[in-house]
N, CA, C and O atoms as a GROMACS GRO file, in nm:
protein
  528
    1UNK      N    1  -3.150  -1.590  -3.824
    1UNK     CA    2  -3.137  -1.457  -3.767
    1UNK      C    3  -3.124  -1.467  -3.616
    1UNK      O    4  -3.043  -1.410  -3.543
    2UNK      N    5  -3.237  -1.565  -3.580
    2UNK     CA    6  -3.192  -1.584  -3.440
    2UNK      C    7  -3.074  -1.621  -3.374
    2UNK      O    8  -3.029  -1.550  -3.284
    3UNK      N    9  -3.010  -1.745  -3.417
    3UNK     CA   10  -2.890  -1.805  -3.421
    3UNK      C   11  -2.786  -1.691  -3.449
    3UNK      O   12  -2.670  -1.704  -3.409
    4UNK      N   13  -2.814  -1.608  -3.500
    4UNK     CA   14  -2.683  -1.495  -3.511
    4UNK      C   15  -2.694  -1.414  -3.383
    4UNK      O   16  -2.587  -1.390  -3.326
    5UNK      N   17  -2.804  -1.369  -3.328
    5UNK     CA   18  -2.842  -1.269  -3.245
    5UNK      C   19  -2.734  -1.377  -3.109
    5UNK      O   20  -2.630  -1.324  -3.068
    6UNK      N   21  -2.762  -1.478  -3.070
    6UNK     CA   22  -2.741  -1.547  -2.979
    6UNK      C   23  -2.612  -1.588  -2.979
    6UNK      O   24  -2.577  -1.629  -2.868
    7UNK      N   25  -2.506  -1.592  -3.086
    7UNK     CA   26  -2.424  -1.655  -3.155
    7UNK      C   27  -2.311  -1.452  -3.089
    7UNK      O   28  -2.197  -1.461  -3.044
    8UNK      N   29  -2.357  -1.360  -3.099
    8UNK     CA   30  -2.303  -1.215  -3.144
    8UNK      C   31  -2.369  -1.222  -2.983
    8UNK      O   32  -2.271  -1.174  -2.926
    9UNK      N   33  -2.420  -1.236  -2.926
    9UNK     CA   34  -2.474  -1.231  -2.746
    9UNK      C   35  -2.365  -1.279  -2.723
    9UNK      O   36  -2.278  -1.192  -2.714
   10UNK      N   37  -2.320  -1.407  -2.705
   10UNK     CA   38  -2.208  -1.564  -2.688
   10UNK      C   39  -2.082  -1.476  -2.702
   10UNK      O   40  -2.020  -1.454  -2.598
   11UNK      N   41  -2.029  -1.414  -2.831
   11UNK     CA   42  -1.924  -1.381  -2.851
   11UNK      C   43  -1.845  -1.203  -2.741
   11UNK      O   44  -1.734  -1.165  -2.704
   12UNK      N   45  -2.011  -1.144  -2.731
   12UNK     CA   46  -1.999  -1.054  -2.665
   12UNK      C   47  -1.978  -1.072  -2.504
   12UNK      O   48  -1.890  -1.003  -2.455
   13UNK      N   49  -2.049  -1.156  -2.421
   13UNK     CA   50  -1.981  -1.219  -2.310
   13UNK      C   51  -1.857  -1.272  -2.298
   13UNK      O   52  -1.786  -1.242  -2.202
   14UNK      N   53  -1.819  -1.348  -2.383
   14UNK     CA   54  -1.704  -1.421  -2.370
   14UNK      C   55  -1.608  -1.332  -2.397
   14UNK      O   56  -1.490  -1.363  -2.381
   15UNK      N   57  -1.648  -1.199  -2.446
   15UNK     CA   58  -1.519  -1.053  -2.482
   15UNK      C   59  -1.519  -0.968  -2.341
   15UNK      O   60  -1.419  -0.921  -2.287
   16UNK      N   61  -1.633  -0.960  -2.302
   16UNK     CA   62  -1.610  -0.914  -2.143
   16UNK      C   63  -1.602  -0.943  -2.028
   16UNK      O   64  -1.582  -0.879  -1.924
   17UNK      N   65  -1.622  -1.072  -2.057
   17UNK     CA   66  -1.556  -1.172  -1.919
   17UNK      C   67  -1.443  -1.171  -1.850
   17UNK      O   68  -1.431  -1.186  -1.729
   18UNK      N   69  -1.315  -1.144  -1.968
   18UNK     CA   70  -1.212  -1.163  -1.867
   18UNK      C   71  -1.187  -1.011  -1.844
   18UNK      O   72  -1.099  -1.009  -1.758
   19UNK      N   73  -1.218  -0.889  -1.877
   19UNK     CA   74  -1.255  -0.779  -1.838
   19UNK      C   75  -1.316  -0.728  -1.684
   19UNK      O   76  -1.267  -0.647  -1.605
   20UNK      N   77  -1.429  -0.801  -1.676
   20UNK     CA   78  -1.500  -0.774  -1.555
   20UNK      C   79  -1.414  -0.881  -1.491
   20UNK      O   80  -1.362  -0.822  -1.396
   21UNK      N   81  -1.366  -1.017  -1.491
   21UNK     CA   82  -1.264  -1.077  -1.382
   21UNK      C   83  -1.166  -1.017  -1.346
   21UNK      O   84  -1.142  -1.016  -1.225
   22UNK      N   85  -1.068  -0.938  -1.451
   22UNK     CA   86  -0.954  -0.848  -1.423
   22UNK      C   87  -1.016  -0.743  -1.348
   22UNK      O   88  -0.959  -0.720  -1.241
   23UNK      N   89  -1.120  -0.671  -1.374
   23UNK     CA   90  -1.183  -0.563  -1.278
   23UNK      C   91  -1.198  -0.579  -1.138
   23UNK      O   92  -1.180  -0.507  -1.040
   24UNK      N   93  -1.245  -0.724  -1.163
   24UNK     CA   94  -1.282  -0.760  -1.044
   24UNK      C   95  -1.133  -0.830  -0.902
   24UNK      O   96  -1.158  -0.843  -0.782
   25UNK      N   97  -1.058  -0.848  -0.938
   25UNK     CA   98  -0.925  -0.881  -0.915
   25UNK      C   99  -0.853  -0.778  -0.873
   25UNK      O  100  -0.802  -0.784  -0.761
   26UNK      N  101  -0.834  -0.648  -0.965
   26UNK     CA  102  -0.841  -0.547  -0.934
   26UNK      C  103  -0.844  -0.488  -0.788
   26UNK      O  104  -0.759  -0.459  -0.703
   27UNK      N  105  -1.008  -0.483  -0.801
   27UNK     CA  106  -1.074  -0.373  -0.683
   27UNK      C  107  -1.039  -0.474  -0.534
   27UNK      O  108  -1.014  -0.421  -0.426
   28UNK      N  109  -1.043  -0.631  -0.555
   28UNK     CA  110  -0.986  -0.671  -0.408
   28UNK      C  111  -0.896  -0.616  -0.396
   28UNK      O  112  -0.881  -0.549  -0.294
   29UNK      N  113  -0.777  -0.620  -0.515
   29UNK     CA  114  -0.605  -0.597  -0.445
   29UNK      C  115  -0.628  -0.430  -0.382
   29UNK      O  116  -0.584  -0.404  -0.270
   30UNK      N  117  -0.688  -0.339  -0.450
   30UNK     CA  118  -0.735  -0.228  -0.349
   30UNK      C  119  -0.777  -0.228  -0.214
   30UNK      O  120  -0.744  -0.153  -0.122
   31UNK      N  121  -0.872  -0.343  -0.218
   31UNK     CA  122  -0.936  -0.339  -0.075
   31UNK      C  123  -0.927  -0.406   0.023
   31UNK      O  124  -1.024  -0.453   0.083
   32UNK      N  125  -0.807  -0.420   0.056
   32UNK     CA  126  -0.734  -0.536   0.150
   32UNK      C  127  -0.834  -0.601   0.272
   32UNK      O  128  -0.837  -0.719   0.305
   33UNK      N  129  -0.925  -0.476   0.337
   33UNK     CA  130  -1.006  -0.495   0.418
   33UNK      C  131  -1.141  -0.497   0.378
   33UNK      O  132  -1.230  -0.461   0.456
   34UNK      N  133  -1.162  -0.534   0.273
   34UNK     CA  134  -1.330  -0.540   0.235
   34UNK      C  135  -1.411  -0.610   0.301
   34UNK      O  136  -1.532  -0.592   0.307
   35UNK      N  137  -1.305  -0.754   0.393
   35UNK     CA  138  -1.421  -0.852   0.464
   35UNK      C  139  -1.458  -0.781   0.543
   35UNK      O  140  -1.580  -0.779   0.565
   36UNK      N  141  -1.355  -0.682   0.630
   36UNK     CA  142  -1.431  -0.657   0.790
   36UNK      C  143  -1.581  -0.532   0.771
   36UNK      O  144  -1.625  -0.450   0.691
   37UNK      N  145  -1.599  -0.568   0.855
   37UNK     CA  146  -1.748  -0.525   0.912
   37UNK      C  147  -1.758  -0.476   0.984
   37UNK      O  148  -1.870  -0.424   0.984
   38UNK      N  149  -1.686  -0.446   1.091
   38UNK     CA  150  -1.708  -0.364   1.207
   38UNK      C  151  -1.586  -0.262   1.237
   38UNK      O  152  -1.481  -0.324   1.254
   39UNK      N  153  -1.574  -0.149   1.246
   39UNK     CA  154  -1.518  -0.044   1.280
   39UNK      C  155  -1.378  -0.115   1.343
   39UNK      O  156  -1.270  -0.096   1.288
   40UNK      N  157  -1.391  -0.204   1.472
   40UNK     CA  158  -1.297  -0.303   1.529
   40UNK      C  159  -1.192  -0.322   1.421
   40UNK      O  160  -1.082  -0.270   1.401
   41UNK      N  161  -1.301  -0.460   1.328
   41UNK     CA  162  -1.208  -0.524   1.285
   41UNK      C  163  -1.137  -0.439   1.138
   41UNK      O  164  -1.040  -0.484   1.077
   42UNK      N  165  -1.224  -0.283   1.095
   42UNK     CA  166  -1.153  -0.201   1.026
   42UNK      C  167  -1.018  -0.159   1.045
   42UNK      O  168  -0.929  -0.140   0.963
   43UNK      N  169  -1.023  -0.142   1.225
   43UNK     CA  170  -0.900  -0.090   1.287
   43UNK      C  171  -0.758  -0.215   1.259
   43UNK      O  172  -0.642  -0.211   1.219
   44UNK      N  173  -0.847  -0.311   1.305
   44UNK     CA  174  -0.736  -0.379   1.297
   44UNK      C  175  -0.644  -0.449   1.184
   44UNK      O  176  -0.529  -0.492   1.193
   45UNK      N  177  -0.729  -0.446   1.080
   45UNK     CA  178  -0.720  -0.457   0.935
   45UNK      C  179  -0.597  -0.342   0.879
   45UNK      O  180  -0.514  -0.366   0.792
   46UNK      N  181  -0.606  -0.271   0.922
   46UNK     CA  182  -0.546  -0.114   0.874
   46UNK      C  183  -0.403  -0.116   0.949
   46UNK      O  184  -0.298  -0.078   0.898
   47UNK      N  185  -0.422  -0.171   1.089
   47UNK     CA  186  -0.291  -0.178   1.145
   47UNK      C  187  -0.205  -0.306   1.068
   47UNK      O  188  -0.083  -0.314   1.053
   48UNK      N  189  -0.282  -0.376   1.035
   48UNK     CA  190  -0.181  -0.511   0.986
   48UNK      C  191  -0.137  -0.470   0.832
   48UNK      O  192  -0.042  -0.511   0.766
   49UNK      N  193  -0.237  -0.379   0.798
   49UNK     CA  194  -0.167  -0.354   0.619
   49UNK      C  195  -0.046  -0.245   0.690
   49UNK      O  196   0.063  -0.262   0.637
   50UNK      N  197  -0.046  -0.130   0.808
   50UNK     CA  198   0.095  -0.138   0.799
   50UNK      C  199   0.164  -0.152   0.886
   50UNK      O  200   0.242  -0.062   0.917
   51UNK      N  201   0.157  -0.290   0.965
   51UNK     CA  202   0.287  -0.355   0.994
   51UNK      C  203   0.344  -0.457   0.871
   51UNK      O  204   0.462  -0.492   0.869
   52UNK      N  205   0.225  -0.509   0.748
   52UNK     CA  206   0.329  -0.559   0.661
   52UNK      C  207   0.381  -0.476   0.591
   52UNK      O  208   0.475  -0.538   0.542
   53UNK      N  209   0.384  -0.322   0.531
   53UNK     CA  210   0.433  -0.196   0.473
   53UNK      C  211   0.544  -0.199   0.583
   53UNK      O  212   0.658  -0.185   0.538
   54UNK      N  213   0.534  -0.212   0.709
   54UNK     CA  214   0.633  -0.139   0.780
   54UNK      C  215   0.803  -0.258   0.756
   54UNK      O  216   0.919  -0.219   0.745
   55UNK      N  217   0.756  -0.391   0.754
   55UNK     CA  218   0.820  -0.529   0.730
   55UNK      C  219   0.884  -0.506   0.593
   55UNK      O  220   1.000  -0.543   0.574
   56UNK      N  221   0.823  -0.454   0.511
   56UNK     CA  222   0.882  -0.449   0.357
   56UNK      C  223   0.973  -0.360   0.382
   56UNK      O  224   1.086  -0.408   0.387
   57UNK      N  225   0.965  -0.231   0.403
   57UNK     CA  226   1.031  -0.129   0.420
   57UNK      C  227   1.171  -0.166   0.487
   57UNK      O  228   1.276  -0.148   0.425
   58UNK      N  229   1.170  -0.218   0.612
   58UNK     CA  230   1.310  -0.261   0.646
   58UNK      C  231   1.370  -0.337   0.595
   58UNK      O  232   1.492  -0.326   0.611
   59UNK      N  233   1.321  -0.451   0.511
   59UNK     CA  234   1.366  -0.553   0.417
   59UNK      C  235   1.439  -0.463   0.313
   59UNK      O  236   1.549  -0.508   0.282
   60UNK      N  237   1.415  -0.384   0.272
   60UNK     CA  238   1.439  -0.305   0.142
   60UNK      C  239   1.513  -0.183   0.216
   60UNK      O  240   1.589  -0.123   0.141
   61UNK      N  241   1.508  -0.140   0.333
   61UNK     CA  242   1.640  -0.057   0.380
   61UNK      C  243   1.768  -0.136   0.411
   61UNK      O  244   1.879  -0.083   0.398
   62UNK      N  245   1.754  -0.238   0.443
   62UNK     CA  246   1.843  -0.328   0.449
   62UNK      C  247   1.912  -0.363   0.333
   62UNK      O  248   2.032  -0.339   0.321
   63UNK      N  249   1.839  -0.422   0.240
   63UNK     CA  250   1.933  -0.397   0.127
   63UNK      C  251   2.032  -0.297   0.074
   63UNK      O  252   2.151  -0.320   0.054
   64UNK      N  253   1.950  -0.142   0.047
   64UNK     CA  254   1.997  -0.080   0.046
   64UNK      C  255   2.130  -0.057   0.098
   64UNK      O  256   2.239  -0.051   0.041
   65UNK      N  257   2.086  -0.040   0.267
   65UNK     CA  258   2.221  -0.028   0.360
   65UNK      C  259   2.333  -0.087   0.296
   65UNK      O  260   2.430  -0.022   0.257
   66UNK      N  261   2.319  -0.217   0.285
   66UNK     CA  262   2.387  -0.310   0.285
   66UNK      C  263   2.510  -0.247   0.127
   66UNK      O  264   2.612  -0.306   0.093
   67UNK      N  265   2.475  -0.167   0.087
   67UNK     CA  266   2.518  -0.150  -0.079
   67UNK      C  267   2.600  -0.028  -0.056
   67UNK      O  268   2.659   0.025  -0.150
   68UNK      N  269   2.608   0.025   0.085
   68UNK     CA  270   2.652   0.131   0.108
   68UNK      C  271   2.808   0.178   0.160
   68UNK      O  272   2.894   0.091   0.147
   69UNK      N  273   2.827   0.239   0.187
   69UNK     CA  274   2.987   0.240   0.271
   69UNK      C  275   2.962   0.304   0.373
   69UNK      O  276   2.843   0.335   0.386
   70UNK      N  277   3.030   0.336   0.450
   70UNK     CA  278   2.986   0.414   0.637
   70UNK      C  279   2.948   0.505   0.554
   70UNK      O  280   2.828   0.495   0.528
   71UNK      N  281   3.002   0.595   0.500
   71UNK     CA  282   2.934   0.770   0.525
   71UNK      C  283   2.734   0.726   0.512
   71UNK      O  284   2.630   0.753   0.572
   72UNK      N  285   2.783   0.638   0.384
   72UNK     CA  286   2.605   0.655   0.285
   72UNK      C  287   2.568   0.616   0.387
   72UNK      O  288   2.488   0.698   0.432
   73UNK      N  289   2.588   0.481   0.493
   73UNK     CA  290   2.487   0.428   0.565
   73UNK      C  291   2.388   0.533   0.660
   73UNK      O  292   2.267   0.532   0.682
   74UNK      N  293   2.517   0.640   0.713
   74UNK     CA  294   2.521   0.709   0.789
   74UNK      C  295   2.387   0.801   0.745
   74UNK      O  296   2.285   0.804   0.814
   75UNK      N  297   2.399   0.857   0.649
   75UNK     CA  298   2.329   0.988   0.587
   75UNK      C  299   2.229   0.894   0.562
   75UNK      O  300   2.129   0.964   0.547
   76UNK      N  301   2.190   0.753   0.546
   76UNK     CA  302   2.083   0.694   0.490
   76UNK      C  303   1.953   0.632   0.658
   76UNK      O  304   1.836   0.596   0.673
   77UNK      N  305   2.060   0.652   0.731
   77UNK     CA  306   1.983   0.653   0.886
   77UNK      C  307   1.952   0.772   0.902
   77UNK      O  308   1.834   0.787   0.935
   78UNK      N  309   2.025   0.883   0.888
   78UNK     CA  310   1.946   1.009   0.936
   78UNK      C  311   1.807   1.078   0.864
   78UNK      O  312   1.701   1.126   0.907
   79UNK      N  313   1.872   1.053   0.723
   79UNK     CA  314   1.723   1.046   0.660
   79UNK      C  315   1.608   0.989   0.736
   79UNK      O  316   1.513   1.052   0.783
   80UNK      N  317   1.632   0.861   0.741
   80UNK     CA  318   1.518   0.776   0.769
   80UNK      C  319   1.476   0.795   0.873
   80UNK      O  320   1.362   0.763   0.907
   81UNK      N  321   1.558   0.849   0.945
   81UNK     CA  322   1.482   0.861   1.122
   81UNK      C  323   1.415   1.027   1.075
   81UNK      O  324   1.301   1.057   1.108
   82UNK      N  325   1.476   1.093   1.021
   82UNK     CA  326   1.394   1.200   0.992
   82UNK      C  327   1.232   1.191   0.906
   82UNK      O  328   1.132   1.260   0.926
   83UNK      N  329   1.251   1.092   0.816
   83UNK     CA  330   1.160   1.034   0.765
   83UNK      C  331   1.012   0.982   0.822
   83UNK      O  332   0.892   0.996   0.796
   84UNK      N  333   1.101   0.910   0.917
   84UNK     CA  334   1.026   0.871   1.033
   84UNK      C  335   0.941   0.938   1.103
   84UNK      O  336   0.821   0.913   1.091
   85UNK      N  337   0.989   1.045   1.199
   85UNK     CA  338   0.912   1.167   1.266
   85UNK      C  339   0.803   1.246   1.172
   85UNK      O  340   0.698   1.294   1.215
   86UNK      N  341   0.855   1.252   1.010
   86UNK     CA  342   0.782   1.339   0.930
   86UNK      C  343   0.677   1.251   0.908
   86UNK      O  344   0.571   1.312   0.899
   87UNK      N  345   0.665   1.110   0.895
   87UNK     CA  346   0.545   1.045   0.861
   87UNK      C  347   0.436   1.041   0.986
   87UNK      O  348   0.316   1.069   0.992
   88UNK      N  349   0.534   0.994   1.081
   88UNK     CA  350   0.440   0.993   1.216
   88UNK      C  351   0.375   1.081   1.243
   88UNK      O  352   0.262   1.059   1.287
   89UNK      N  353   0.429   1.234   1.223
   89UNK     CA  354   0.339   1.353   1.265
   89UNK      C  355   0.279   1.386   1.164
   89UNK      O  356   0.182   1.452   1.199
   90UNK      N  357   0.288   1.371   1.005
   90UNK     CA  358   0.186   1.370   0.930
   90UNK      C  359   0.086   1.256   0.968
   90UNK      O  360  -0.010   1.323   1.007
   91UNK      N  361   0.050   1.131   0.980
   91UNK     CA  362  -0.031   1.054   0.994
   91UNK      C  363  -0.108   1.093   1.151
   91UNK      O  364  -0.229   1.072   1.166
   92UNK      N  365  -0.066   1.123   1.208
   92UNK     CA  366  -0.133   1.207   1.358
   92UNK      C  367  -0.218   1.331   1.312
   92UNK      O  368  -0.334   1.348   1.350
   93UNK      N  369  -0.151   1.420   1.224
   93UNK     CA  370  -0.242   1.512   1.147
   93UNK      C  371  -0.379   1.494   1.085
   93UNK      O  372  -0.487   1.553   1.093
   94UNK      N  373  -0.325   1.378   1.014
   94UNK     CA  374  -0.440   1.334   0.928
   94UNK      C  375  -0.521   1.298   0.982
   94UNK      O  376  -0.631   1.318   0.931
   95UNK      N  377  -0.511   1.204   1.154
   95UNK     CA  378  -0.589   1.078   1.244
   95UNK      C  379  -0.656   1.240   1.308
   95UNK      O  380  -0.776   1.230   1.329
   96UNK      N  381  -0.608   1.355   1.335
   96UNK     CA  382  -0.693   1.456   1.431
   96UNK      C  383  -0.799   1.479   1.340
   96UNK      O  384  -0.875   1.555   1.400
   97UNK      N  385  -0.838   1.460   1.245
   97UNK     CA  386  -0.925   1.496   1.194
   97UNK      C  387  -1.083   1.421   1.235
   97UNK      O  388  -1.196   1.453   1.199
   98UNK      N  389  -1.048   1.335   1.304
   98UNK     CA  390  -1.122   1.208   1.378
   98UNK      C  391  -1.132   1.211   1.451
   98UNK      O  392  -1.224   1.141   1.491
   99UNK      N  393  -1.043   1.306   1.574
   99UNK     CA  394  -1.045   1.317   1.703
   99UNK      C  395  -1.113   1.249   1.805
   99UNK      O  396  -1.168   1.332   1.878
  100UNK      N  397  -1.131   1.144   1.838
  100UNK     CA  398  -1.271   1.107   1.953
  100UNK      C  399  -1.333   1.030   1.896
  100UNK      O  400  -1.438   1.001   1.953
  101UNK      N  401  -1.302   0.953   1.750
  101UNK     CA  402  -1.372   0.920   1.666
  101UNK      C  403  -1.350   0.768   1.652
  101UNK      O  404  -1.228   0.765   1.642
  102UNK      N  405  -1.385   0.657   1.646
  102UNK     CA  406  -1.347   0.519   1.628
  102UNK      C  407  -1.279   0.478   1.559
  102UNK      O  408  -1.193   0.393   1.582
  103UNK      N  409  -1.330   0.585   1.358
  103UNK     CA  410  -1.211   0.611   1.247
  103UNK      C  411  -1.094   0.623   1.284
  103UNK      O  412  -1.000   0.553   1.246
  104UNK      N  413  -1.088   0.756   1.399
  104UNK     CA  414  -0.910   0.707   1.381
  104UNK      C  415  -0.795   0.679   1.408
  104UNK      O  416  -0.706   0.763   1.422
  105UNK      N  417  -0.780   0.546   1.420
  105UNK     CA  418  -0.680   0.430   1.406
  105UNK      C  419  -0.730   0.370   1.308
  105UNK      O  420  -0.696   0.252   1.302
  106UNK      N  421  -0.779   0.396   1.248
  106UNK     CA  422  -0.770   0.288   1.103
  106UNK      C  423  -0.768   0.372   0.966
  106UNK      O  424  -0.755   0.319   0.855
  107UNK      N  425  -0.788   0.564   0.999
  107UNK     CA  426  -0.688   0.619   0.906
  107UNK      C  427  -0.528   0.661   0.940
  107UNK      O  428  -0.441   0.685   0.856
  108UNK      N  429  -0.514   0.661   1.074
  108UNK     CA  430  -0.398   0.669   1.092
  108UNK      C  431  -0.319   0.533   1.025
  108UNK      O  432  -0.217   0.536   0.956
  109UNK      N  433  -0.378   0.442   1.056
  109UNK     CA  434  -0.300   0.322   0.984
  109UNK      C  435  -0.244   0.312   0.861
  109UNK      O  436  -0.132   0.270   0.833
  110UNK      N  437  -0.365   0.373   0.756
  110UNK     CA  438  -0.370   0.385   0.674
  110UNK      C  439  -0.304   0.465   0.595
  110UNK      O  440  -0.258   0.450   0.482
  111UNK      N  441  -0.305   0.572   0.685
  111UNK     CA  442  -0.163   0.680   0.641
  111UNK      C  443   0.001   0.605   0.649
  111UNK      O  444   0.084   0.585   0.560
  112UNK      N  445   0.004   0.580   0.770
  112UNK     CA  446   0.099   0.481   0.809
  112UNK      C  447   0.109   0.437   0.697
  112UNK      O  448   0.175   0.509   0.621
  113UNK      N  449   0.052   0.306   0.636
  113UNK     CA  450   0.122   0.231   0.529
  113UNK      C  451   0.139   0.267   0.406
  113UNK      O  452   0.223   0.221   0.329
  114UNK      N  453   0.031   0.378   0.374
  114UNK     CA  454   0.054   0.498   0.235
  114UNK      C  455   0.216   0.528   0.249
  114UNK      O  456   0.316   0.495   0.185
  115UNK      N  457   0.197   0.583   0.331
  115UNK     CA  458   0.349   0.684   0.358
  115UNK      C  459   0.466   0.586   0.324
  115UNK      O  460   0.563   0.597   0.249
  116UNK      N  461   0.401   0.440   0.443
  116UNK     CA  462   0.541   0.349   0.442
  116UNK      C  463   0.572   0.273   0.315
  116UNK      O  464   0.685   0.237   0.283
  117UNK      N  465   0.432   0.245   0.228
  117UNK     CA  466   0.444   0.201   0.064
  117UNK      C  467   0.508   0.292   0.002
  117UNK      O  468   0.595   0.246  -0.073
  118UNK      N  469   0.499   0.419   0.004
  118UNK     CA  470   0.545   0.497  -0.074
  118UNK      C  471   0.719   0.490  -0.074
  118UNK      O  472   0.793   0.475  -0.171
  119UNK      N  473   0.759   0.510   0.084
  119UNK     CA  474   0.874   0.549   0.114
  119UNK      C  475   0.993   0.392   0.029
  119UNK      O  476   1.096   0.397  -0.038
  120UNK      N  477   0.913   0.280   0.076
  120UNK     CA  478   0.971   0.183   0.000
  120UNK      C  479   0.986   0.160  -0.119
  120UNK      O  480   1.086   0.098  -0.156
  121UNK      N  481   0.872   0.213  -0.229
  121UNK     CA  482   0.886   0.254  -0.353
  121UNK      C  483   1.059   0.326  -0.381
  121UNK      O  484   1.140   0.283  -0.463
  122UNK      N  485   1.079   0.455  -0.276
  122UNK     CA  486   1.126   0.520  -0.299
  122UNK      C  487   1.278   0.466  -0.321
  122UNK      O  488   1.349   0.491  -0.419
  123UNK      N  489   1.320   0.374  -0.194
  123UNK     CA  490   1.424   0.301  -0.184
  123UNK      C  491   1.475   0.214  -0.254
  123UNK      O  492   1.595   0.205  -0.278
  124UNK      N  493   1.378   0.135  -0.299
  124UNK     CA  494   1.360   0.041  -0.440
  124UNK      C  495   1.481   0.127  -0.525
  124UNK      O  496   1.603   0.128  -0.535
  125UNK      N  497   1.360   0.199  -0.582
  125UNK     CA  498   1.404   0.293  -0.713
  125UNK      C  499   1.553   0.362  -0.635
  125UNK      O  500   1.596   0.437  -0.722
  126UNK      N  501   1.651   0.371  -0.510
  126UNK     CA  502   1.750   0.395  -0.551
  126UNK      C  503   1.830   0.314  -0.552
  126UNK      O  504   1.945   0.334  -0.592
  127UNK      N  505   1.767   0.156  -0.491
  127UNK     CA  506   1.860   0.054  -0.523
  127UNK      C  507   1.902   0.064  -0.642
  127UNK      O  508   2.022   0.077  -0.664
  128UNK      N  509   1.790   0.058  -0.761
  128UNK     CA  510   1.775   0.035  -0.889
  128UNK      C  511   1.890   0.160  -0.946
  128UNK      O  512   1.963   0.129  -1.040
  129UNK      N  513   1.898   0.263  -0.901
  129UNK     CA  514   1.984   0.351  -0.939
  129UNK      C  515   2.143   0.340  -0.907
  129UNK      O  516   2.234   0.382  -0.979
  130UNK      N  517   2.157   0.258  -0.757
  130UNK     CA  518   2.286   0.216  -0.748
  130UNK      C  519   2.360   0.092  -0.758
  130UNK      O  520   2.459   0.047  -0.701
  131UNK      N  521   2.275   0.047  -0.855
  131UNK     CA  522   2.320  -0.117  -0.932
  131UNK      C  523   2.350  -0.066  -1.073
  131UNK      O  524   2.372  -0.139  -1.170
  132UNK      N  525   2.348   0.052  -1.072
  132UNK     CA  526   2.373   0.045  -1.253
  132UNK      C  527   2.498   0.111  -1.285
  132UNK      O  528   2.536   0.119  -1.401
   0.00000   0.00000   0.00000
């Protein structure tokens, strides 16, 4: 009886192990900045997740571009510079909420690379639409 109890323990760890590892794998890729510790190195953490968001993004407008003919390129810069202003002054929106505050530059950042992940998502998906 014992040997079963221990045997049904054994089998039940070894069923949630790779569960809590995937969980755990997980919540880093969320938390890009979990090491830092100090407000500082929060800030600066936040700026580097988006200057690499900001790096992807032109990689992947570039492509795009590249698939285009003058007019599209054309209409695909004005977007983007419009794009541009709309993220910046949303992420300034979001950072006043901090005003005076140490937070924010490291939610402005954070908006920053939301916005700029997103926007690259977006481009992706019309590559993907004008390859087919």
């Amino acid at each position: 009886m014992n040997t079963k109890r221990i045997a049904l323990g054994l089998l039940l760890v070894a069923c949630l192990l790779p569960v809590v590892v995937a969980s755990d794998s997980q919540q880093q890729k969320k938390l890009p900045c979990a090491d830092a510790e100090t407000q500082f190195e929060m800030n600066q953490c936040a700026r580097k997740e988006h200057e690499a968001a900001d790096a992807e993004l032109n990689k992947v407008y570039s492509r795009l571009a590249a698939k285009l003919d003058e007019e599209q390129r054309g209409q695909l810069k004005a977007a983007e510079l419009a794009w541009i202003k709309y993220r910046d002054m949303n992420c300034d929106f979001e950072g006043a909420f901090y005003k005076g505050g140490t937070m924010r530059p490291m939610v402005q950042a954070y908006c920053l690379a939301r916005m700029t992940n997103d926007r690259t998502a977006e481009l992706k998906q019309q590559i993907e639409t004008y390859e087919q």
